[in-house]
C-alpha positions in Angstrom: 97.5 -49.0 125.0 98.3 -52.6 123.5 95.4 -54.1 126.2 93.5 -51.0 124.5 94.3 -52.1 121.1 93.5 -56.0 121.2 90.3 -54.9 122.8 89.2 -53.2 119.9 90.0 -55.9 117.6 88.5 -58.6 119.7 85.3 -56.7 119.6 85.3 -56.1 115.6 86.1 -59.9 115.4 82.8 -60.5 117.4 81.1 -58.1 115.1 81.9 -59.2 111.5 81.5 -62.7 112.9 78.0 -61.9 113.8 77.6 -60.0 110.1 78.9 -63.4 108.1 76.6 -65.5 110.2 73.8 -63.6 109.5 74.3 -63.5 105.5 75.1 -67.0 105.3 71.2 -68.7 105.5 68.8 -67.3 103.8 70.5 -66.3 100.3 68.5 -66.9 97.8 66.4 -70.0 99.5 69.9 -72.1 99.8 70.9 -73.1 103.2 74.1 -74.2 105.3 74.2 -78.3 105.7 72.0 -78.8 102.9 73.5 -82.2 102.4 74.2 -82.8 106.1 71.8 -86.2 105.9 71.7 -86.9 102.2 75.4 -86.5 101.6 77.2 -86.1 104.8 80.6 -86.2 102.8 80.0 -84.0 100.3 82.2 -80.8 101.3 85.0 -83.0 102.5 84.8 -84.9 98.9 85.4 -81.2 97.3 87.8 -80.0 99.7 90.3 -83.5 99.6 90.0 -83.4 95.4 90.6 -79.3 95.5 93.7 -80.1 97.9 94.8 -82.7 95.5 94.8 -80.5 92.7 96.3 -77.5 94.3 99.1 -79.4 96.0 100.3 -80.5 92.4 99.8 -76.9 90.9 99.0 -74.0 93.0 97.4 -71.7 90.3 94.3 -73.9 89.9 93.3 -72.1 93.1 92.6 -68.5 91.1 91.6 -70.6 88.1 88.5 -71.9 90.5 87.5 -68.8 92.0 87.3 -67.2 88.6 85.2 -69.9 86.8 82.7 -69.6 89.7 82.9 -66.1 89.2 82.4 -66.4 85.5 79.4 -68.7 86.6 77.9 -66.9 88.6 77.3 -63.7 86.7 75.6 -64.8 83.5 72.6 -66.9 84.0 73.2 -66.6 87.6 75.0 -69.5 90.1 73.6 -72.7 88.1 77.4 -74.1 86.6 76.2 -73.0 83.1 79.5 -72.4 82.5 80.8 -76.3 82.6 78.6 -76.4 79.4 80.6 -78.2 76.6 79.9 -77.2 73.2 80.7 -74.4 70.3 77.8 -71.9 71.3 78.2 -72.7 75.1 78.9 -70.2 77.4 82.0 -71.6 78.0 83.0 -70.6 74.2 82.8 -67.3 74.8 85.8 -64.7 74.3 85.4 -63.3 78.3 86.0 -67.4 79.0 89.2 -67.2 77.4 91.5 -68.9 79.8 88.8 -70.4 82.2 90.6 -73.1 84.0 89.4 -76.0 86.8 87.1 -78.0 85.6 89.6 -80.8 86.0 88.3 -80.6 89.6 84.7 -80.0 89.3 84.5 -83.5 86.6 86.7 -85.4 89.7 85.0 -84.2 92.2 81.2 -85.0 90.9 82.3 -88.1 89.1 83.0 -88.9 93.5 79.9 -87.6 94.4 77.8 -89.6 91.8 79.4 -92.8 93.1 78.7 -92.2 97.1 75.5 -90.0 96.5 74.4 -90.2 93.0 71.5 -87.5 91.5 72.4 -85.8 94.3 74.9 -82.9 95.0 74.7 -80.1 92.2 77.8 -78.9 89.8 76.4 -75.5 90.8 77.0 -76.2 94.9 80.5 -78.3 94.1 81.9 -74.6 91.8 81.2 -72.7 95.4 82.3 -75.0 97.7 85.5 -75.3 95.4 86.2 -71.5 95.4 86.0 -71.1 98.8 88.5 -73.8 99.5 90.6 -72.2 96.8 90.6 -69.2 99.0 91.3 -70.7 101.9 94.5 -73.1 100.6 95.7 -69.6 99.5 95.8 -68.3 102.9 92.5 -66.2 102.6 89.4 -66.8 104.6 87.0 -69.7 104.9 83.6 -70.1 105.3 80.0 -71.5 105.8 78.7 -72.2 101.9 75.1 -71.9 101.9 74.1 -74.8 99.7 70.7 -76.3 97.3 71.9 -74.7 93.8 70.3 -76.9 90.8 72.0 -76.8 88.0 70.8 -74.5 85.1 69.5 -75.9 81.7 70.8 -73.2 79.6 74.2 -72.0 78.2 74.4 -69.5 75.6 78.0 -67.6 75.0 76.0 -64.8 73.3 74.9 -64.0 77.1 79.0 -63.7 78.3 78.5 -59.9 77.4 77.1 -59.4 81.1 80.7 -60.1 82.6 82.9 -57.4 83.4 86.1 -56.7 80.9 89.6 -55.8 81.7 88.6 -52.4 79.8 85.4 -51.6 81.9 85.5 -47.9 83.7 84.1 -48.0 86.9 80.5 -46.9 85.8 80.4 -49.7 83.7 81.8 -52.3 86.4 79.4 -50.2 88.9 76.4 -51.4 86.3 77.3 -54.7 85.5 77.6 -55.3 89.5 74.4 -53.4 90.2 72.4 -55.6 88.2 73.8 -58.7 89.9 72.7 -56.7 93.1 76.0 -56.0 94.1 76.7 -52.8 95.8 80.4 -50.7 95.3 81.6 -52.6 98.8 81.3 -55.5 97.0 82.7 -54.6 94.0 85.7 -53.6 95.4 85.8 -56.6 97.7 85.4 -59.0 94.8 87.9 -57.2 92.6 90.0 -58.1 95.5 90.3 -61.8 94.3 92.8 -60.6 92.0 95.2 -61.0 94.6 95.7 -64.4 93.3 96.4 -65.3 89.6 97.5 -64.6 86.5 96.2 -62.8 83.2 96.9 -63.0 80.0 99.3 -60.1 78.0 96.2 -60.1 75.6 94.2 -58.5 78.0 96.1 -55.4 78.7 98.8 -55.3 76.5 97.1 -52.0 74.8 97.6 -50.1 77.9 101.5 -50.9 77.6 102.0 -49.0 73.7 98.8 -48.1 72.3 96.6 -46.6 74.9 93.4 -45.1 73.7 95.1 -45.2 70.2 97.7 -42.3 71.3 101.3 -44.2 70.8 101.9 -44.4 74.2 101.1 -46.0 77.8 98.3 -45.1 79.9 99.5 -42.3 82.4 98.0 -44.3 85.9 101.1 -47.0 84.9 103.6 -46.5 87.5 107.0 -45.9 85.4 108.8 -48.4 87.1 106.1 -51.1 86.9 105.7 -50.4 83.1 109.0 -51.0 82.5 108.6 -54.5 84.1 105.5 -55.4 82.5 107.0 -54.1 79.0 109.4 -57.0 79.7 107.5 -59.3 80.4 104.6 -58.4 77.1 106.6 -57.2 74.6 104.8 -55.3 72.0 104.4 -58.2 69.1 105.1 -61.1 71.4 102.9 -64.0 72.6 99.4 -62.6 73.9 99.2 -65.9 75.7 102.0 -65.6 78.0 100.9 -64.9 81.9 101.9 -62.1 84.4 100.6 -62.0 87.9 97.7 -60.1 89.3 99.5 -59.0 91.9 102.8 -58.4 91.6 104.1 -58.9 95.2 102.5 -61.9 95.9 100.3 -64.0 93.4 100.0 -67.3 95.0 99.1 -65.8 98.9 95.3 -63.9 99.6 95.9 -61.0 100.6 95.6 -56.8 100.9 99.0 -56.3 98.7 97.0 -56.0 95.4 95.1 -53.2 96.9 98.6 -51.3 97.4 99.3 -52.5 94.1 96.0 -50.5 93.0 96.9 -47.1 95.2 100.7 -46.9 93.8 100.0 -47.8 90.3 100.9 -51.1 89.5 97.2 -52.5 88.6 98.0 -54.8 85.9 94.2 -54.6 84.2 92.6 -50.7 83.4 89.6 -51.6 85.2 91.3 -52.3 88.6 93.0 -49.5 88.3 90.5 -47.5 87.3 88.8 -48.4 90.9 91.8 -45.9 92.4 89.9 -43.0 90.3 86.1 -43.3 91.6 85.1 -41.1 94.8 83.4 -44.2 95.9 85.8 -46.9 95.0 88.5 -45.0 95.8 87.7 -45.0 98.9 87.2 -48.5 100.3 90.6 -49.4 98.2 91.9 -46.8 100.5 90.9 -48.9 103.2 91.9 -52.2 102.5 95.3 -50.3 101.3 96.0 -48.5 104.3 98.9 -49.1 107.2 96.3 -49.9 110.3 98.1 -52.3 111.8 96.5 -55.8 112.3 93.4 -54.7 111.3 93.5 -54.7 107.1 94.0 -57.6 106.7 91.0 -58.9 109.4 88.6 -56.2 107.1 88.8 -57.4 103.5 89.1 -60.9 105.1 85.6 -60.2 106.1 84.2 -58.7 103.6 84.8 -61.1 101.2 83.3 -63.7 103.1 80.0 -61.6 103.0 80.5 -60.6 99.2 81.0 -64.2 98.4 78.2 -65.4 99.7 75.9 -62.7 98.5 77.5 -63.1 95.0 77.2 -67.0 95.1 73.7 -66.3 95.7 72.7 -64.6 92.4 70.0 -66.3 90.5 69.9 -69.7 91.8 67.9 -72.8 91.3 66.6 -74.4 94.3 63.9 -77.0 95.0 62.4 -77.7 91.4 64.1 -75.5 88.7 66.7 -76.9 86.9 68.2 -79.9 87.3 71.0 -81.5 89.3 73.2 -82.9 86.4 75.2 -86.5 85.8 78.0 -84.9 84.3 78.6 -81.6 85.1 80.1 -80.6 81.2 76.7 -81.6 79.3 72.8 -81.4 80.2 71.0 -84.4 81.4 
């Protein structure tokens, strides 16, 4: 039965291998090895500067994967984001919090030195977030690369990124017009297994929820309790709590038990328990199938990384590939 067993998984390995190779060339006209001959040290430059960072403070690693997040779903996967100034994306309320560009400025600032005018801000965000992942003990993988950075940054636009507050129809919409499917919704949401939020963004559910007095019902008693604690009702909205409450600094499937047994710290991801649709592929990643849950959302957030790090690129002549990643050319 075990020989049965390790059979199985062998063969899924094989397949979802297969599946990942197949999305990673041919997203969005990008390409893995882009800067095999022009910059052969490009990736290693990222991942030795994202090392350096993390091994000096851990929670930049959920601060990178969010601002490439952030990135990537208004104006598309073009660093608009790194934009400085007071009507740049980066201004916007959704932005509150945004953290890592520390490691994007130190990583081009290399870059333009060995290989200048040549490696993208755009391409160093994704090849930062998946080595975020990966110090984290999540999954790595093949980035396609070739983004150009965008020439427009406008925190009016910020509306397109999902809120703390979203139901699922809404998170459904906003990922549907990225041309993100419920799989990868879920998936992405997932991410959340690393990193902290602030009390500002779901304090409301703890006292006041939908302006009744009390606490949102899907709170599991004991886990409101603990966050109560640790937001108390007039205290500093600035103060952080984990994501996931079992294990913030390590990728993995525990926030999706968090989801099933009520301790989602945001309405939205809990919300996702709710859905038919959502419901079910938490369900999944959730479950007790041993060996095998973690190996699935491993997998599938390879594929939904890529796909999502695809969304509205530059390539070839849009854009521009910038000198300093916080200000236009």
């Amino acid at each position: 039965m075990a020989a049965l067993m390790c059979s199985s998984c062998h063969s899924l390995l094989l397949i979802l291998l297969m599946d990942v190779a197949a999305s990673v060339n041919g997203q969005g006209g990008l390409q893995t090895g882009f800067y095999s001959s022009t910059c052969p040290k490009a990736e290693s430059t990222v991942r030795s500067t994202v090392e350096k960072y993390f091994n000096r403070d851990a929670t930049v690693a959920p601060g990178l994967l969010r601002l490439h997040f952030h990135d990537c779903f208004v104006q598309g996967c073009d660093a608009s984001v790194l934009i400085s100034g007071s009507s740049a994306e980066k201004s916007a309320f959704q932005n509150f919090g945004l953290r890592g560009f520390e490691v994007v400025d130190d990583a081009k600032s290399q870059l333009e030195t060995a290989c200048p005018g040549l490696v993208s801000c755009a391409d160093i965000l994704a090849l930062a977030a998946r080595d975020a992942v990966d110090l984290t003990g999540g999954p790595s993988w093949s980035v396609p690369l070739g983004r150009r950075d965008g020439m427009i940054s406008s925190a009016s636009e910020a509306t397109s990124l999902p809120s703390p507050a979203d139901s699922v129809a809404v998170q459904r919409q906003k990922f549907a017009d990225k041309g993100l499917t419920d799989q990868d919704l879920v998936t992405l949401v997932g991410a959340h297994t690393i990193g902290q939020t602030d009390c500002l963004f779901f304090r409301y559910r703890l006292y006041n929820f939908t302006a009744t007095g009390n606490a949102d019902p899907s709170i599991n008693q004991a886990f409101l309790g603990q966050l109560r604690a640790l937001c108390p009702q007039n205290g500093d909205g600035s103060k952080r709590v984990a994501l996931d409450k079992d294990s913030m600094s390590t990728f993995d499937v525990s926030f999706f038990k968090n989801v099933r047994d009520g301790n989602a710290v945001l309405e939205s991801d809990q919300r996702l328990w709710e859905d038919g649709n959502t419901h079910d592929i938490v369900r999944n990643y959730a479950g007790n199938i041993r060996g095998l849950l973690g190996l699935r959302f491993d997998f599938e957030f390879r594929k939904s990384m890529i796909k999502m790090s695809s969304i509205g690129v530059k390539t070839d002549t849009q854009g521009e590939i910038r000198k300093i990643c916080s200000k236009f050319n």
